[in-house]
C-alpha positions in Angstrom: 0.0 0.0 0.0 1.4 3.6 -0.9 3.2 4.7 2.3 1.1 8.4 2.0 -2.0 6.4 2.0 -1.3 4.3 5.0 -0.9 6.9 7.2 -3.6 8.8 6.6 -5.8 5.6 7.1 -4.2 4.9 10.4 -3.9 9.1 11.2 -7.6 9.2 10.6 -11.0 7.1 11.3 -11.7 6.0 7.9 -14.8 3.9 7.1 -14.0 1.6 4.1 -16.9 -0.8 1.8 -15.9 -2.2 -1.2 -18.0 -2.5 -4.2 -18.0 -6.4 -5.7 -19.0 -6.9 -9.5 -21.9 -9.7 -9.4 -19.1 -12.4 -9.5 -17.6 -11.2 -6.3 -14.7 -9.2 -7.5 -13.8 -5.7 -6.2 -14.8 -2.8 -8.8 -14.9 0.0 -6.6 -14.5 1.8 -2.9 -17.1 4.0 -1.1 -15.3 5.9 2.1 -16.5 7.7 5.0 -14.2 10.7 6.7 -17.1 12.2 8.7 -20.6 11.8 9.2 -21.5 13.8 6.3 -18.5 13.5 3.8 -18.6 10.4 1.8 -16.3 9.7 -1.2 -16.3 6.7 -3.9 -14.6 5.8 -6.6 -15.5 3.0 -9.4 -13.5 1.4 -12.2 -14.7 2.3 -15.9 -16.6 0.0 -17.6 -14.9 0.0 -20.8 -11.5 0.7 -19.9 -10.9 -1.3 -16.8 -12.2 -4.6 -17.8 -11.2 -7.8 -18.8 -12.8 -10.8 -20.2 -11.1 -13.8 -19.2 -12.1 -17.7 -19.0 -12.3 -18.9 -15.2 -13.5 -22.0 -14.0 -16.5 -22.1 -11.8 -13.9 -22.5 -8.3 -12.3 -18.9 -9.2 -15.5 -16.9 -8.7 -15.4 -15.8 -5.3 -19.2 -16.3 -4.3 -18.8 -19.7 -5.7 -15.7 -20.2 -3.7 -17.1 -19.1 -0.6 -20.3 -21.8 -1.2 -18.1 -24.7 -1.9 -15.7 -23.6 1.1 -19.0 -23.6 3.2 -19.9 -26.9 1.8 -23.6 -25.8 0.4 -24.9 -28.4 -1.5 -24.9 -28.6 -5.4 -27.7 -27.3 -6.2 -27.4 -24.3 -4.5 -24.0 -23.2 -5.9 -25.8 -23.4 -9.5 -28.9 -21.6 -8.6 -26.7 -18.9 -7.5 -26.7 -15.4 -9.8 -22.9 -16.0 -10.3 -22.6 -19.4 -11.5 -26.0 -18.8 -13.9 -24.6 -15.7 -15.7 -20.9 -17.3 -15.8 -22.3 -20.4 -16.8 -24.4 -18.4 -19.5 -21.3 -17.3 -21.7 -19.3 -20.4 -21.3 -17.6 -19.0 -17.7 -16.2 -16.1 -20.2 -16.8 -13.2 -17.6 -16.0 -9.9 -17.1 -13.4 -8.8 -14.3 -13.0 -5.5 -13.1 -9.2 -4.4 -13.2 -9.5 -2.5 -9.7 -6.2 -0.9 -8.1 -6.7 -0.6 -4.5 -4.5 2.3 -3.7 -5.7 4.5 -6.7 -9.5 3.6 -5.5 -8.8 4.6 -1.9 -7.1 7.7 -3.1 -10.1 8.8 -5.7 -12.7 7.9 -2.9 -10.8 10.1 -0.3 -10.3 13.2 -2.5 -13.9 12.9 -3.4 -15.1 12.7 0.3 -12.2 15.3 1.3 -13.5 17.7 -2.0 -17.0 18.0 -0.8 -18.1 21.5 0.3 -15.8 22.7 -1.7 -17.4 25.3 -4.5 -14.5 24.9 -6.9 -14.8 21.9 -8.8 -18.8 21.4 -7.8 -20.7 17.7 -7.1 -19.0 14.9 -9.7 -22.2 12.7 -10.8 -22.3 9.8 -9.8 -22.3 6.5 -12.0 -25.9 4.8 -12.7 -24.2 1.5 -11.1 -26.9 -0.3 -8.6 -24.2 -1.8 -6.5 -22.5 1.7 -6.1 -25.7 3.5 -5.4 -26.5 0.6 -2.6 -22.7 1.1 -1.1 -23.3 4.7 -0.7 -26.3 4.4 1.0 -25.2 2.0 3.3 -22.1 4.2 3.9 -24.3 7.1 4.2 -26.0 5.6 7.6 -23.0 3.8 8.6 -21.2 7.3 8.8 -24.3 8.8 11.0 -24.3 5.9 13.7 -20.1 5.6 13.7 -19.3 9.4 13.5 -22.1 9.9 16.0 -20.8 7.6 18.4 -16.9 8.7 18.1 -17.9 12.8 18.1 -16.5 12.6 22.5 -13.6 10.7 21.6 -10.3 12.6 20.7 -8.4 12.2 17.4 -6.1 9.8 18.0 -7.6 7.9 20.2 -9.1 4.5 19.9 -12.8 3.9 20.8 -11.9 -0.1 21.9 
């Protein structure tokens, strides 16, 4: 992880979701620096993916089901193996760089109020939309609870 980024994650309380494509890979980052400043950042959906051929064990959900020993018929009822399955297990994976979606999400949440540059719209993407929201009352019940504790100090 970029050393710059580190610190300010461990510097500051930072609330952190990641945003999973529908086979379970990473795609984007929704932060939360207060309880009203919330940044995200997504990978584009032309540039930033790949197709690739993957066998049924390499998609994530369908990892997790086998791990948790869920019967057969479940794993191929699931969303992920149906649409894999669909095209062959030819899917699309999101190329998503950790550090560059940390920093994009921060200097969105750390932009707002600012006038300069005004509010970026944000991407018609359901699973983006549904992070935010959930970051959105995350932020109000975590920032609410740490407003008496001092910076720097831990709440454990």
């Amino acid at each position: 992880m970029n050393p710059l980024l580190r610190d300010y994650l461990t510097r500051n309380r930072v609330l952190i979701e990641y945003v999973r494509s529908v086979f379970g890979y990473k795609k984007g980052v929704v932060v939360a620096i207060s309880k009203d400043r919330v940044g995200w950042s997504l990978v584009n959906n032309t540039l930033d993916i790949q197709w690739r051929k993957v066998s049924a064990m390499s998609i994530p959900p369908i990892q997790k089901m086998v791990n948790e020993g869920k019967p057969l018929q479940e794993i191929v009822r699931h969303p992920a193996y149906v649409r894999a399955a669909r095209n062959e297990f030819a899917i699309r994976v999101p190329q998503f760089d950790q550090d560059v979606g940390l920093l994009k999400a921060l200097g969105r949440a750390l932009e707002q109020g600012g006038k300069e540059k005004g509010i970026e719209p944000i991407p018609k993407d359901s699973e983006l939309a549904a992070a935010i929201e959930r970051m959105v009352e995350r932020a109000k019940r975590y920032y609410k609870q740490t407003e008496s504790t001092p910076p720097g100090k831990s709440t454990t």
